[in-house]
N, C-alpha and C positions, 0 to 999 in steps of 0.2 A: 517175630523179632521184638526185641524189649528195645524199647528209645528211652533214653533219660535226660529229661533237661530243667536244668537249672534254671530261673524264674524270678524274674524282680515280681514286688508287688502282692505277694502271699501274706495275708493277715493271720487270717482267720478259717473257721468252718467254712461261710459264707462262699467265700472266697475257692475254698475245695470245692466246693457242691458246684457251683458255676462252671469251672473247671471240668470235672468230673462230668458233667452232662452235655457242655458244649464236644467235647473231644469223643464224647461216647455218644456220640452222632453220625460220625465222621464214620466212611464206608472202610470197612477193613480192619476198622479196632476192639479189639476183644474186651482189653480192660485198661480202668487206668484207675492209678492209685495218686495221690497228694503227700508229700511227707511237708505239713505246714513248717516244722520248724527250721530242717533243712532247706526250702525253696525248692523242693524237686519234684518233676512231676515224673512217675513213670508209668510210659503206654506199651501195651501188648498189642503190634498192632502190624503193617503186613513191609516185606522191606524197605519201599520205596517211598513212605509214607513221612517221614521224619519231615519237610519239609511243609507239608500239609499242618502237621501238630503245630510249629512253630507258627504259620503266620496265624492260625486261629487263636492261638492263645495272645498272640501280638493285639487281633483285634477284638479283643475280650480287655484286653488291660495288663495282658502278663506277660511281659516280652523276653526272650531267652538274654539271660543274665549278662552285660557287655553291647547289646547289641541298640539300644535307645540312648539317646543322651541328646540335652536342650529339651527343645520343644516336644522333640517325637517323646525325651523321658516324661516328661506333663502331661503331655494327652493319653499317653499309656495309664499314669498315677489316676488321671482323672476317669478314666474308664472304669480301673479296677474298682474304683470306690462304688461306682455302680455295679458291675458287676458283682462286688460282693456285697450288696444288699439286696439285690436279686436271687443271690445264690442263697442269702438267710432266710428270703419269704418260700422258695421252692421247698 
């Protein structure tokens, strides 16, 4: 089944690649693609799983679009920054 979710917090490369490897971990996912400019991420991956993708990328720094705000939106921001400098050295 294809999940697509929409994503605060997408820069860059970095940013995908992070993405792209933390999700493609996760038991039961095939693939997963980045559209940077749109904030989308879309995973190939088994039905039941849609809940699973969202909080990893939550604690990655990429929280589905609507769903952080305040503090939780800050510490999301402050994640991703890391997150997507890790994702530029991988």
């Amino acid at each position: 089944m294809q999940h697509i979710i929409e994503v605060e917090n997408i820069k860059c490369g970095g940013c995908a690649n992070t993405i792209v490897n933390k999700l493609g971990k996760l038991e039961g996912v095939a693939q997963v693609s980045v559209d940077i400019e749109a904030g989308c991420v879309s995973v190939e991956a088994t039905d039941g799983s849609r809940e699973q993708l969202v909080q990893t990328l939550l604690q990655s720094g990429y929280p589905e679009k609507g769903t952080a705000e305040g503090i939780k939106a800050a510490k999301a921001k402050a994640k991703s920054f890391v997150s997507c400098a890790i994702g530029r050295i991988s």
